[in-house]
C-alpha positions in Angstrom: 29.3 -1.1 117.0 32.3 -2.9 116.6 32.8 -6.0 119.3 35.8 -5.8 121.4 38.6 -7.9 120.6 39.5 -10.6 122.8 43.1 -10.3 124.4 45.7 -12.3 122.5 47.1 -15.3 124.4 51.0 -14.9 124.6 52.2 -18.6 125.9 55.9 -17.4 125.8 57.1 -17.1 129.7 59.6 -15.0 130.4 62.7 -16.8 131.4 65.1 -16.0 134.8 68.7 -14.9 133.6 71.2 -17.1 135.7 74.7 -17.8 136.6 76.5 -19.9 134.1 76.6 -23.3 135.5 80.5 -23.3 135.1 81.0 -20.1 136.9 78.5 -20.4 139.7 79.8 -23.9 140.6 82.8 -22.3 142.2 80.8 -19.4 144.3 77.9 -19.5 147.0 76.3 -16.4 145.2 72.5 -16.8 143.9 71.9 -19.0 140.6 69.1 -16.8 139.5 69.5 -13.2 138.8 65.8 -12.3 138.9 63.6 -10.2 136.5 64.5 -6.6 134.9 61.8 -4.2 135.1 60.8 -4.7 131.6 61.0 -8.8 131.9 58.4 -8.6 134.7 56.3 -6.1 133.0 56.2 -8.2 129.8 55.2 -11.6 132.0 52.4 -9.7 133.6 50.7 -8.5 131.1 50.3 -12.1 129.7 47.9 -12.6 132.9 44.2 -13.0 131.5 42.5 -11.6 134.8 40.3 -14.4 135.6 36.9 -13.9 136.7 37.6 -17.2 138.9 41.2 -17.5 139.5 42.2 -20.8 140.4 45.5 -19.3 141.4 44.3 -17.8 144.5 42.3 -21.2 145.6 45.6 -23.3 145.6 47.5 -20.5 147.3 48.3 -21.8 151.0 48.2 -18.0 152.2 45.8 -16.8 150.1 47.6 -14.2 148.4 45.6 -12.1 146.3 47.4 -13.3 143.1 45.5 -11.7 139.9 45.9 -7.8 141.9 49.5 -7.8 142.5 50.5 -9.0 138.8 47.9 -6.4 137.7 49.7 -3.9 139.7 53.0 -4.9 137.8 51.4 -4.9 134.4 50.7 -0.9 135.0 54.3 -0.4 136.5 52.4 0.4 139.6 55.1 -1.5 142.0 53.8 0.6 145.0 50.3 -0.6 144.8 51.9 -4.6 144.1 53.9 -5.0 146.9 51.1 -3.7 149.4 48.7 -6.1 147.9 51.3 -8.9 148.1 52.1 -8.2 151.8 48.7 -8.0 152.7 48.8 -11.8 152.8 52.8 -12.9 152.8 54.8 -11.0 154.7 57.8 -13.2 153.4 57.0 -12.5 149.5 61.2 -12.4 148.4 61.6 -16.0 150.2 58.7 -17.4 149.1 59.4 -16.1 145.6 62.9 -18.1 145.2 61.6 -21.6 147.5 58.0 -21.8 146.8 57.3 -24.2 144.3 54.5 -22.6 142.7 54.9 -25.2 139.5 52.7 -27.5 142.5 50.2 -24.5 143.1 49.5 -21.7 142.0 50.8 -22.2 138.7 49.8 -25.5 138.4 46.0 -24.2 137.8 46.6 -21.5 135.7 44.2 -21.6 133.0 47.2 -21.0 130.3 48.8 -24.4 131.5 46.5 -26.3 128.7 48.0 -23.9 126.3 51.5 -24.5 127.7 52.4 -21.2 129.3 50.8 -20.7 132.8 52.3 -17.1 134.3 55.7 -17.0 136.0 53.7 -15.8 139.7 56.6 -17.0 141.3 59.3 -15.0 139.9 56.7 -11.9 139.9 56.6 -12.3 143.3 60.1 -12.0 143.9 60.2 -8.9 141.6 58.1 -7.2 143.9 59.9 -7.8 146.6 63.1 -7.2 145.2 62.0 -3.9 143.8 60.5 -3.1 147.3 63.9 -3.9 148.5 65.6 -1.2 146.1 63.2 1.4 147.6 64.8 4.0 150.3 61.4 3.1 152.7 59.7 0.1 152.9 56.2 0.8 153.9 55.0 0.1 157.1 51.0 -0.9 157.7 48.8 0.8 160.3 48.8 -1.7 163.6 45.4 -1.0 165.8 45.6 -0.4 169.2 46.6 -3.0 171.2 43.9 -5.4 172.3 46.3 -6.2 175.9 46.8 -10.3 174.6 49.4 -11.9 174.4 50.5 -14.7 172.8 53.6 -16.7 172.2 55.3 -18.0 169.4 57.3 -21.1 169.7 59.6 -21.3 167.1 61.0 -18.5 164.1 61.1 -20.1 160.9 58.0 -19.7 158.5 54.7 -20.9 160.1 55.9 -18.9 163.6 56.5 -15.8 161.3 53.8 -15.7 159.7 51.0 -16.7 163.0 53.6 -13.7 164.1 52.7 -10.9 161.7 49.0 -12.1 161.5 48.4 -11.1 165.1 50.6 -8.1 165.5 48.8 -6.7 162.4 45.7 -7.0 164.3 46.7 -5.6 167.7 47.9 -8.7 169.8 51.0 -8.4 171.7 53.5 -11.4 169.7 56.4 -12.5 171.4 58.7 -15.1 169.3 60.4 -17.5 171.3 63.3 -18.6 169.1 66.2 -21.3 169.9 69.1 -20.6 167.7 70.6 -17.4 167.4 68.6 -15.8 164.8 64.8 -16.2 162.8 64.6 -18.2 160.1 64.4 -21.8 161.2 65.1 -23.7 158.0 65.4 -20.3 155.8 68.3 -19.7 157.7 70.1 -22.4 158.6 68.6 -25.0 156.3 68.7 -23.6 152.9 71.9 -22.3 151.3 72.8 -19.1 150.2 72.8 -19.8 146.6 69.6 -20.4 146.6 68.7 -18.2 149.3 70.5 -15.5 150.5 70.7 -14.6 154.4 70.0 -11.1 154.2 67.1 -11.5 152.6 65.8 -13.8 155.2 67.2 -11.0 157.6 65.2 -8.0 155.2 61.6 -9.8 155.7 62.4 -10.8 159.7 63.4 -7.4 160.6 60.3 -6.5 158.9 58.3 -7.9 161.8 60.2 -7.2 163.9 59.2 -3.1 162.7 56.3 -3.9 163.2 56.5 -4.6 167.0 57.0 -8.4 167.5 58.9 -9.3 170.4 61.9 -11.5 169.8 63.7 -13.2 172.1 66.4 -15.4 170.4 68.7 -18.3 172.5 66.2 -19.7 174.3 64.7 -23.3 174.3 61.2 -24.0 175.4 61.6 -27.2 177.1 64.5 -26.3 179.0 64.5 -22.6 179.8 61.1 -22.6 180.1 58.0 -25.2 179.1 55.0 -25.0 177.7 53.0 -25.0 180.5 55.0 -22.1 182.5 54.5 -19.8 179.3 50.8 -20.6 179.7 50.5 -18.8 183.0 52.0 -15.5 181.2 50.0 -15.8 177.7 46.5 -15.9 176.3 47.7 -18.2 173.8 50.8 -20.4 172.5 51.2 -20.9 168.8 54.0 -23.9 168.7 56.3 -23.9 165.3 59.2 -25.8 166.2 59.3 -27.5 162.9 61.1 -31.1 162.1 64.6 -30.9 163.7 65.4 -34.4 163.8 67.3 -36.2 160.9 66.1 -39.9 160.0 69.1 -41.8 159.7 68.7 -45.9 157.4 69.9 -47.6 160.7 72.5 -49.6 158.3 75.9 -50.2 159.4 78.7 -47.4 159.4 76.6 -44.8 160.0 78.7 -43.8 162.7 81.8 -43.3 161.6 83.3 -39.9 160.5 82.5 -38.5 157.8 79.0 -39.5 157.3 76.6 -36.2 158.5 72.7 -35.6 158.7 71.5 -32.9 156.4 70.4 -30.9 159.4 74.4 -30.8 160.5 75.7 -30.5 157.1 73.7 -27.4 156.1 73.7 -25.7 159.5 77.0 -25.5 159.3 77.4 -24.4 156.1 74.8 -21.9 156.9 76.6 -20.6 160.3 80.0 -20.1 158.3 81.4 -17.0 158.1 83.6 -15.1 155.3 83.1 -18.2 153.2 83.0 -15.6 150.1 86.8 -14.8 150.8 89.7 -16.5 150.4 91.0 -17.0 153.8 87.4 -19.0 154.6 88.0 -22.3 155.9 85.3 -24.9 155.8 83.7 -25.8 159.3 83.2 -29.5 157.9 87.2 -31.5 156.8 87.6 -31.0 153.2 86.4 -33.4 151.0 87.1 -34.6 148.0 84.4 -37.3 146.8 81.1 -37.0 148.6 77.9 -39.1 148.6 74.5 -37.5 149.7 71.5 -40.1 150.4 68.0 -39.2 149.1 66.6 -37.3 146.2 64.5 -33.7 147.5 65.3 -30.1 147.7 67.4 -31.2 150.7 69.4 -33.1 148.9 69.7 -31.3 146.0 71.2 -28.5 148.6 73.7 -30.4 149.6 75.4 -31.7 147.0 75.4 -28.6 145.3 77.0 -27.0 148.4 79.3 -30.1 148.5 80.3 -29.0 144.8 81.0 -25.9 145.8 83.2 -26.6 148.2 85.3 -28.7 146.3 84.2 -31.9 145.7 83.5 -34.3 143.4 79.5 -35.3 144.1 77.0 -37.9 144.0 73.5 -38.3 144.4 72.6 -42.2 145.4 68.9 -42.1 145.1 67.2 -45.7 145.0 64.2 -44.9 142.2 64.7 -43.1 138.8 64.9 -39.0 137.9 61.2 -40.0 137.1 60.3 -40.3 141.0 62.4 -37.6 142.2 61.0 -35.5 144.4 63.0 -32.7 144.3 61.9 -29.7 142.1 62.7 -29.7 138.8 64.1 -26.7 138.5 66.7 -27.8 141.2 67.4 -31.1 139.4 67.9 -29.0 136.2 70.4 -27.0 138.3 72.4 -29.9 139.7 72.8 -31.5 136.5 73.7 -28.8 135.2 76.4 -27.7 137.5 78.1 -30.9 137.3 76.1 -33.5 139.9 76.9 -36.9 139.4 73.2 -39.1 139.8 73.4 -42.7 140.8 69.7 -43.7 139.9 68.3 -47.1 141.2 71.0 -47.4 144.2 70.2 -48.6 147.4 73.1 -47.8 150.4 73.5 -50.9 152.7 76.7 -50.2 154.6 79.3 -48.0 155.1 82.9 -48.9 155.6 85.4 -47.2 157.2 89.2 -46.7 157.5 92.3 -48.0 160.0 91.2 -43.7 162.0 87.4 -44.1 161.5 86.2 -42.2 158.6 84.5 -43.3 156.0 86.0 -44.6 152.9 83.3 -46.4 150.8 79.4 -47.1 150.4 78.9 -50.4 149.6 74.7 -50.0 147.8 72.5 -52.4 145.8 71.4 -51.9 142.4 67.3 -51.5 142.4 64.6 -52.2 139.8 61.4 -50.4 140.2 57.7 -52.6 140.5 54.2 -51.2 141.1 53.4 -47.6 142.6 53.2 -47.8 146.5 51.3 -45.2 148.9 53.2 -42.5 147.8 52.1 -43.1 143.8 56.2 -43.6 142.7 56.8 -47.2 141.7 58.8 -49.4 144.7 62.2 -49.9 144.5 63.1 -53.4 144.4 67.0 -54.9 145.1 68.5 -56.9 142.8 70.3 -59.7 144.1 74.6 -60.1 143.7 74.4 -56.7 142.8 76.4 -55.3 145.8 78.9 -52.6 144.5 81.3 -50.2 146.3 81.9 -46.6 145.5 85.0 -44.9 147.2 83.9 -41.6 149.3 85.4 -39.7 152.1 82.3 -38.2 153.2 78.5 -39.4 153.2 75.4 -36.8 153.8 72.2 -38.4 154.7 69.4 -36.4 153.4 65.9 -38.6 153.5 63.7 -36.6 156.0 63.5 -35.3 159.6 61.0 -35.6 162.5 60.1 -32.9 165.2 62.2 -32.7 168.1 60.7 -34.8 170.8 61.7 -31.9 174.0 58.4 -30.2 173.5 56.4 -33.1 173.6 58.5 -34.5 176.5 57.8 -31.5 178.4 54.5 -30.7 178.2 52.4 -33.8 179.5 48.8 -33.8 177.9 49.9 -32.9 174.6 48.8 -35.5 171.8 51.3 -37.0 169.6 51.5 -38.3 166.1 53.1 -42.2 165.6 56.0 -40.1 164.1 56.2 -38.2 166.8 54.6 -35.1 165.3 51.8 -32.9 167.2 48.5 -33.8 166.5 46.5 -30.2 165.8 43.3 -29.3 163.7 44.4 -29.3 160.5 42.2 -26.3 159.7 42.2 -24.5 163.0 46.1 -25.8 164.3 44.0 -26.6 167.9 45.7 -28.9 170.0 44.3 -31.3 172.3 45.6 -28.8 175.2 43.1 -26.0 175.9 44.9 -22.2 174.9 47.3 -24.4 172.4 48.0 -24.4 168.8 50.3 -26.1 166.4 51.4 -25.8 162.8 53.9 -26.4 159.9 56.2 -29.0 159.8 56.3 -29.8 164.2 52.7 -31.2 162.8 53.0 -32.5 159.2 56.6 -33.5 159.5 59.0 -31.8 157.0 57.0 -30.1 154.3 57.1 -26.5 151.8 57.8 -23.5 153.3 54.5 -22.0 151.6 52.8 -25.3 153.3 54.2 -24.2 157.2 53.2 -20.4 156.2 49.4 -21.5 155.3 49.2 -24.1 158.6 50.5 -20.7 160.6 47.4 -18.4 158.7 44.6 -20.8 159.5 46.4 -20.9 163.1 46.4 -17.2 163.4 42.8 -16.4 162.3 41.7 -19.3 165.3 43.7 -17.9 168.3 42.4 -14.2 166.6 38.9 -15.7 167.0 39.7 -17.0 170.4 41.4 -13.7 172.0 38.2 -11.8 170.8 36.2 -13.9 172.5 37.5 -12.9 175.9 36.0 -11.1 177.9 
């Protein structure tokens, strides 16, 4: 009896089509076009099936990663997307903003080959495919077990503590501040990378599912903590990291020079900004500088670019130590994003009305690895230069919003002003309390607030059952 052949490794990965760099500069539409059905077909079928898959381990939500890319291997989209959902009920974001090259595809077992699967984009297949569908399928919710918990907070860890409970019979209200879901999906990440109605697509899917929201309302000022305690079984909080670190150098007060937080939002809340009569909701400018070197400032300067202007990125290591994703660096570069490597800001100058007019920065030379593992930055002296700009973005991290904490006495807080929770159970040092995402970690991964918002969910689960 013949022995069975092994399955033939195929280490080419399917690549995304995309916008042409010189077209999609000048439009807010997405940069990558996503997979045709035959693309995604062809990239699944490379999966080995693991007996062990390491994929699933370094999944923050557990998604059962080998079954849905089977699922697509045997065109069977129907049976993908349910398997996909039964752990991520945001499967098109996290496809696009994930960075699965950190995760799950970092442990593929093709990576010492040189061609790990493309889960990510798979993922976003499904979900786009789903999308395509006239129904999207809606799961079977139990009968309601009468508790009630709150969510504080709509962006990705509140969404997903959300749809863990209402799937298994809690009553889920989400408290949320701004005007729609989303946190940071929809006001912190631009369209071009993430569009709104997708964000929109996967929060009205909750919502079918029979979450309570309740947008425009703050909880430390239209209600606290402790006044929502006497109403609910349990509060998951997932106000995430609201407020923008600034380098406390002179200038950084004059016009001109913007948080991230502000500079995206506003982008974000624009309207018509694909026509021509749109006008921007930030003064035009011409030469912009944005501070730092992650996704967040990636997004901004590419926004800046679209809008007009000629753009920098002042970032005080090398590309080497960005932290940033590559693919977005790639994008950047690509699109026309000027990078001042090894460039320290140390004031900002402004003009005879009080805007902004130059960055006057260091030149840096990197020495040994700090905490963080990237090698220091290190100034060298007589280096100051100036660089003429009529607008500054400062994009190098956020803290939680301290109203919470200031309102709810008995609550334990982090030296940065985070919430100190369980970092497997998101239990608080308040009784009927839990915390998770980036209000705990400090400004983190999507996928990262999604996973502290599952282990969240599966303790206040345990807890509601164990009433009596």
């Amino acid at each position: 009896m013949a022995e069975p052949q092994k399955k033939k490794l195929d280490l080419n990965r399917r690549e995304m089509p995309k916008q042409p760099p010189e077209v999609r500069k000048h439009n807010f539409g997405e940069v990558a076009l996503g997979y045709s059905i035959e693309n995604a077909v062809r990239e699944a079928e490379r999966c080995l099936q693991c007996k062990k898959p390491l994929c699933v381990s370094k999944c923050p939500v557990e998604i059962d990663i080998p079954g849905f890319i089977k699922s697509v291997a045997q065109r069977d989209f129907t049976t993908g997307i349910k398997v996909l959902k039964e752990k991520n009920l945001l499967p098109a974001v996290c496809g696009r903003v994930c960075p699965q090259e950190e995760q799950c595809e970092e442990v593929c077992v093709l990576v010492k080959k040189g061609g790990q699967i493309a889960i990510g984009r798979l993922e976003r297949f499904l979900a786009d495919w789903e999308a395509s569908q006239e129904t999207v399928g809606i799961p079977e919710i139990p009968p309601s077990t009468g508790r009630k918990v709150a969510v504080v907070g709509g962006g990705p860890a509140g969404l997903t503590v959300a749809g863990d409970l209402i799937k298994l019979g809690h009553q889920v209200t989400i408290f949320e501040a701004l005007h729609k879901l989303g946190g940071v999906l929809t006001y912190g990440i631009p369209e071009f990378r993430l569009p709104k109605a997708i964000v929109n697509r996967e929060v009205d899917y909750l919502r079918r599912l029979g979450t309570e929201i309740v947008p425009d309302f703050v909880i430390g000022k239209t209600r606290t903590i402790e006044s929502l305690l006497k109403e609910y079984n349990a509060i998951f909080i997932g106000a995430g990291a609201g407020l923008p670190w600034f380098m406390n150098i002179p200038g950084e007060n004059l016009n001109g020079v913007y948080s991230a937080n502000e500079y995206l939002t506003r982008m974000n809340l624009m309207k018509g900004f694909l026509f021509p009569e749109y006008r921007t909701p930030i003064k035009e400018h011409k030469q912009v500088a944005v501070v730092g070197g992650g996704n967040v400032a990636m997004d901004c300067a590419r926004t800046a670019l679209r809008l007009g202007a000629e753009t920098r990125i002042i970032y005080r290591r090398s590309r080497e130590e960005l932290p940033a994703r590559l693919e977005e660096v790639e994008n950047a570069e690509e699109e026309g994003i000027i990078f001042e490597f090894l460039t320290l800001p140390i004031r900002y100058i402004g003009d005879e009305n009080g805007w902004v007019k130059e960055i006057e920065y260091l030149k840096m030379k990197l020495g040994e690895p700090d905490a963080s593992g990237r090698r220091s930055p290190i100034p060298i002296e007589g280096s100051q230069t100036k660089l003429s700009v009529d607008a500054v973005v400062c994009a190098i991290g956020n803290s939680p919003n301290p109203l919470i904490p200031a309102t709810t006495p008995g609550l334990t807080m982090g030296k940065k002003g985070n919430i100190v929770a369980d970092e497997q159970t998101g239990k608080t040092s308040m009784d009927r309390i839990w915390a998770g995402g980036d209000v705990v970690t400090g400004a983190a991964t999507v996928i990262l607030a999604m996973g502290a918002g599952r282990k969240a969910a599966r303790s206040i689960h345990e807890y509601l059952c164990s009433l009596s």
